[in-house]
N, C-alpha and C positions, 0 to 999 in steps of 0.2 A: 580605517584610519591609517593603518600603517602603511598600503597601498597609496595613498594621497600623498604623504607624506615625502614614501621613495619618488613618486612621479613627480613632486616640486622640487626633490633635491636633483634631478635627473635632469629638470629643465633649467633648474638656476645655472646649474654646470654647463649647459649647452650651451644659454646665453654667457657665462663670463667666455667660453671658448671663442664665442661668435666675436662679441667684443674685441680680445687679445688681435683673434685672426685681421680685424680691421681697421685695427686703429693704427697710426703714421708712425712712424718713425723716423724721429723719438717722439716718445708719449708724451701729449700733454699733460701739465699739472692735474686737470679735473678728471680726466682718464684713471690718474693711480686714484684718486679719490673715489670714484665707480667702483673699480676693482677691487678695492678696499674692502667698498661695503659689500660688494657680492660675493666677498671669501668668506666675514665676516655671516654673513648671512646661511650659506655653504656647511660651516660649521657648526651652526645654532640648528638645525634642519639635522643635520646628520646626528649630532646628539638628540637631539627628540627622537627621532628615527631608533637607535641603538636604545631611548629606554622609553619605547613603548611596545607592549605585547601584542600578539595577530590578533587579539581584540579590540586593540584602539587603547586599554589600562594603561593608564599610564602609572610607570615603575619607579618606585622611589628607594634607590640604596645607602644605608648607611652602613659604613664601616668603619667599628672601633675594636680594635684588635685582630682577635678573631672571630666576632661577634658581629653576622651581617642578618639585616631586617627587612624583609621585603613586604611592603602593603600596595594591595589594587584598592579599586574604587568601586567596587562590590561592596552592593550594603545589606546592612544584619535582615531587611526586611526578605531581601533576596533568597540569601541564605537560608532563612528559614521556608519560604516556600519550597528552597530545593527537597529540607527535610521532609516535608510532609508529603511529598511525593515517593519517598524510599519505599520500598517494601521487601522485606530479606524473602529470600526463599531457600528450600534445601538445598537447590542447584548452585546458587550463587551468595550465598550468607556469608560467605568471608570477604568477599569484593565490597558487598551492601555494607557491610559493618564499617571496611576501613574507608568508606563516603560517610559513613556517618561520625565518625570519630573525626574526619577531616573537617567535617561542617560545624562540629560542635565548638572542633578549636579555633574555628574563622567565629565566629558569634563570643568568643570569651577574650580575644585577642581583639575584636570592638569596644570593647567595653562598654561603660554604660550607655553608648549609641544605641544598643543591641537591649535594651530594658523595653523602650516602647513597644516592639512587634513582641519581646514573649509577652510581655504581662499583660499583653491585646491577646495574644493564641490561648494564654493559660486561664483567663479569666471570661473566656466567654461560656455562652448560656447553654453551650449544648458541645461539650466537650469532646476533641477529638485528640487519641491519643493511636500511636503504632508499637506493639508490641514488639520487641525484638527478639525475647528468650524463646530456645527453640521448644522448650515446655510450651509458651504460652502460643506458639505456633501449633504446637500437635496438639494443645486441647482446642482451637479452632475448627483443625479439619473432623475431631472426633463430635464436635458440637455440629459443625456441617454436616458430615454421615447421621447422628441422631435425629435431627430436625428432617433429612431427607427420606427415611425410614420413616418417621411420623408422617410425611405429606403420605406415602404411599398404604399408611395403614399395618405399617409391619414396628415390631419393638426394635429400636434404637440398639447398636451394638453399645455395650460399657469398655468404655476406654480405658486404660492403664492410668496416663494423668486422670481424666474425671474421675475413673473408681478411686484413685486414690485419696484426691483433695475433700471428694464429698462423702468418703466414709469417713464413722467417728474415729477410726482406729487413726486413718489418715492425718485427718484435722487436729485428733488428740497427738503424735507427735511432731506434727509441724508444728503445732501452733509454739511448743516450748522453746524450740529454739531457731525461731520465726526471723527474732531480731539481730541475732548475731550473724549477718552478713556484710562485711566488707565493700567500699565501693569496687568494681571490676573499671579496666580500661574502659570497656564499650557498656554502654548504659542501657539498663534492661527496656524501656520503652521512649517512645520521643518526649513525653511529658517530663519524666523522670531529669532524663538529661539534660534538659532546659533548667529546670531547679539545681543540678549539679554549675549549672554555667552561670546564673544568678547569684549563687553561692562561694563558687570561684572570683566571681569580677567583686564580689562582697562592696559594704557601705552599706550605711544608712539607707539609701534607695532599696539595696539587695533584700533586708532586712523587712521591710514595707511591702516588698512582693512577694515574699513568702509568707508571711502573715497574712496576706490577703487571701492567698491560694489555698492558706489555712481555714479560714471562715469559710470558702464556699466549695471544698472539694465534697464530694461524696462518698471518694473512694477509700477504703483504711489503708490500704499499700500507700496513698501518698500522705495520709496524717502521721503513718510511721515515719516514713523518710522526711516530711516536714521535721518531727522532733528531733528526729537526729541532726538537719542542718541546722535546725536555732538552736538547738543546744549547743552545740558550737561554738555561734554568734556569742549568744546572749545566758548562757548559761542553763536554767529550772526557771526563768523570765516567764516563761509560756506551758508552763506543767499543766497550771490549770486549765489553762483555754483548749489545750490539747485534750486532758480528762473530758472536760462539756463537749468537745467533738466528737470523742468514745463513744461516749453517753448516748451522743444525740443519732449517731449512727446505727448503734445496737439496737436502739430501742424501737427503730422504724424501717431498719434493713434486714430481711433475711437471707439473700442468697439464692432464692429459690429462682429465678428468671436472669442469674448471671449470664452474659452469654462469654466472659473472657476471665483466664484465670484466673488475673488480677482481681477482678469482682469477685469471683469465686472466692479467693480466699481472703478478702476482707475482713470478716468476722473474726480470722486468727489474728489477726493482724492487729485489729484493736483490741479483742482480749487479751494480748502478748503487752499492749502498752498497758493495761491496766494490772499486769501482774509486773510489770516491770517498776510500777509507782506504788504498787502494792496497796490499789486502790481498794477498798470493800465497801467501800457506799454503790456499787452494785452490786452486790450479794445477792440479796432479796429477788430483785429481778430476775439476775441468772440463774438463781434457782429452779423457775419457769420456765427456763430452755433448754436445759438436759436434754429431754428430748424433743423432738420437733415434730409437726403436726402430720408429718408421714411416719412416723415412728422411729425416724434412728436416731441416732445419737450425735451432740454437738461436741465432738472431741474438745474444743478450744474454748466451749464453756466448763466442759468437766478439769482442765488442766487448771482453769482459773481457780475455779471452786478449792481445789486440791492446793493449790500453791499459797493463795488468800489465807483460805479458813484452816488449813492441816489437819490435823489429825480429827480436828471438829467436824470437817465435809464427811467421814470417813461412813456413815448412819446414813447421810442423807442420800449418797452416792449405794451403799449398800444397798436400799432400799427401791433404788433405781433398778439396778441389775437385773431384779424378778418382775419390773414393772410388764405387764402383758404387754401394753404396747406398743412395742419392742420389735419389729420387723425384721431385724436383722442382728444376728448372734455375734457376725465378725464384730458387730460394735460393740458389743459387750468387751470387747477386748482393754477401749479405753478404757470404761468403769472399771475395770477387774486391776490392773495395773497402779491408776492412783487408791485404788483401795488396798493394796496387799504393799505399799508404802511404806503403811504401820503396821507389819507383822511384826507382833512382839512386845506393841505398846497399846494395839488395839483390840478388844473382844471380838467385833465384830468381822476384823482383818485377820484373826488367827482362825475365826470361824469360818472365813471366805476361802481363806489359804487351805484349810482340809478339805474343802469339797471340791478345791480343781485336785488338787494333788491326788486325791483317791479317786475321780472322774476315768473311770479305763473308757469312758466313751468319747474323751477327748483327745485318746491317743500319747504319741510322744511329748505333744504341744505343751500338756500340760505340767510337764516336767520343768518346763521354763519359769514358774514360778518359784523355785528352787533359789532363782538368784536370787531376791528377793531378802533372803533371809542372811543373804552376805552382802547385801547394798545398806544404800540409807545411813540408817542412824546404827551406828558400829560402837553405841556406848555398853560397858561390859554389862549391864543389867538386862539391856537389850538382846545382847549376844545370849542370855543365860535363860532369859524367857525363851528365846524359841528354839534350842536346845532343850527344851522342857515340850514345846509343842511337839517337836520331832518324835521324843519318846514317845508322847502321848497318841501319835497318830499311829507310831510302831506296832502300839501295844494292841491294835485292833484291827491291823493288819497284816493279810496272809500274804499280799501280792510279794516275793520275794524281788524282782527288779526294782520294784518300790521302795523297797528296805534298804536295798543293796545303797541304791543313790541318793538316800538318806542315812545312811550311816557316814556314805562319805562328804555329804553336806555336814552333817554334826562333825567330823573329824577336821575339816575346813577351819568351822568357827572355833575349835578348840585350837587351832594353829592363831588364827587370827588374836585369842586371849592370848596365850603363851608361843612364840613364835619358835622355845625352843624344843619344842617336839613336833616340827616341821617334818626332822629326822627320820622321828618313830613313824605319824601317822601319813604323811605322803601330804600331797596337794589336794585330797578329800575329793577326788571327781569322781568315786564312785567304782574306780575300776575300769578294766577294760570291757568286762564282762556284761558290767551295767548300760554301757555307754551303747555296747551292742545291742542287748535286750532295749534301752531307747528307744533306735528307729528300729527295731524290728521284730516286735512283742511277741512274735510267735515263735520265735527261740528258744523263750524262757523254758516253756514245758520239755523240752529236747534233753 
């Protein structure tokens, strides 16, 4: 276009030359008339020229103040096909990213032009989305290498991401603080940010498309981020429709044939909203999933259970911990954590807490249940019960690194009552001594 453009102002110019060069002198009347319109013309050609781009765009500037806007004729349906074509990679994820943060602001700077192609991408039957986080990148290539090991008949290496998100220890602390994430500049997957861009251009319309993306997603990462953006809009408007999405998810999803993080970690994701509305009309249910039908443990149902019911989970979760079948001990790790909560207020939590603490087969680790007795609930009755357990565990134990780091735990809590004998007793860590026998139990007899 721009090409066409310079060649008609190149010829206009040739002809007024031609003209000037032939006509009499003096010029007739209708001669300046010609030349007139051929300058006139000259000028119109040469501004198109000066605002259109080597694409043929044509560029429209305003300027007020110092405030200048530049829009082509590039449309939102465009744009979004550019996006679905991105794919970050190790090599190039910072380039990929700032194309994608650029596409997202060309679709949010259309405004609601740019409604019809997402809520056509977002609403169809068989959804495609592009992950961006490099998490959800390296649990791909680790779900690749697994699946390739299976075609060959050989066991699957465990991945650092997969081992993480699908043990309970994992899922028992993401799931807690699941929801406390910030939006980042660049947006963790393409669906994501399309809901970010709906969201931004807001209205009525906006409002109607997320609600809609809400009745039929599948996924719990986007029923979370749903509630966050209508929460925004519309306030606790959609508490409940969100709850029946939980619901309706938990109850017919388990995770087991995830193949992308996202999926993967779904299940935290809506247990996190239903501790976050402090729903307990699943209770009952999630009690039936503790553990799962290969034996390990659902961290993000044990956190629900814990945070819901309190100190009342405390028996039901105990009673878990011994369950046989039980495949794998790291899990035990969640149970053991929401149960030792209520050291101090619960029998069966002060009962759980002496048998890791005296556990010499769990090593150092099990020292770490120690904090415990200075977290939580810091009310003085509390504090005085288990300074009573402490003794109690003293009085029947020989192991002196044990003692040593429970006397300076009791010395701790006694600072914590009376801050002024900080002085006298120290910081209550037990010593140097202790802290060494810790990691390296075979000191102790030295």
């Amino acid at each position: 276009m721009k090409q066409v453009v310079a060649i008609l102002v190149a010829a206009l110019v040739g002809a007024a030359a031609m003209l000037i060069l032939k006509s009499p002198t003096p010029a007739a009347a209708s001669h300046d008339v010609e030349k007139k319109k051929l300058k006139e013309q000259i000028a119109q050609l040469r501004s198109d020229l000066k605002n259109t781009d080597a694409q043929g765009n044509r560029i429209t500037t305003v300027e007020n103040e110092k405030v200048i806007t530049v829009t082509t004729s590039i449309k939102p349906e465009e744009i979004l096909q550019e996006l679905i074509t991105v794919r970050p990679g190790d090599d190039n994820r910072q380039q990929t990213m700032r194309r994608v943060i650029h596409y997202m602001v060309g679709l949010t700077d259309a405004g609601e032009a740019a409604f019809p192609p997402i809520e056509e991408f977002l609403m169809q039957e068989n959804p495609v989305d592009v992950e961006y986080e490099a998490n959800a990148m390296a649990f791909d290539r680790e779900q690749a290498a697994a699946a390739e090991a299976k075609a060959k008949g050989e066991d699957g290496p465990q991945g650092r991401v997969s081992g993480f998100v699908r043990s309970g220890f994992g899922s028992y602390f993401m799931s807690r603080d699941i929801l406390k994430q910030n939006r980042q500049l660049a947006p963790r997957s393409l669906r994501l940010g399309l809901l970010d861009v709906v969201a931004d251009i807001g209205g009525n319309p906006a409002e109607a498309i997320l609600a809609g993306v809400l009745a039929k997603t599948g996924r719990g990462l986007e029923v979370a981020y749903l509630d966050s953006l209508l929460e925004k809009i519309a306030g606790d408007a959609y508490r409940d429709k969100i709850l029946e999405t939980a619901h309706l998810l938990l109850k017919h999803t388990t995770g087991d044939d995830a193949q992308s993080l996202f999926d993967e970690t779904s299940r935290a994701y809506l247990f996190a909203l239903l501790v976050k509305y402090r729903d307990a009309t699943f209770v009952d249910i999630a009690k039936t999933q503790i553990i799962t039908a290969d034996g390990r443990v659902d961290g993000a149902v044990v956190n629900y259970l814990s945070s819901v019911l309190g100190e009342k989970a405390v028996a039901l979760l105990y009673a878990k911990i011994n369950d046989k079948s039980l495949t794998d001990d790291g899990d035990k790790m969640a149970l053991g954590d929401a149960i030792l909560k209520h050291v101090g207020t619960n029998a069966d939590s002060d009962k759980f807490f002496a048998e890791v603490i005296t556990d010499e087969k769990l090593g150092p680790i099990r020292f770490l249940a120690l904090g415990h007795l200075v977290g939580g609930d810091n009310s003085e009755q509390t504090l005085r019960n288990r300074q009573n357990l402490i003794q109690s565990i003293k009085a029947d134990s020989k192991d002196e690194g044990l003692n040593r780091m429970l006397d300076g735990t009791n010395n701790r809590i006694e600072v914590m009552l009376d801050p002024t004998k900080a002085s006298t007793l120290g910081n209550g860590n037990g010593g140097p001594a202790g802290l060494l026998e810790l990691f390296n139990p075979s000191q102790k007899n030295k």
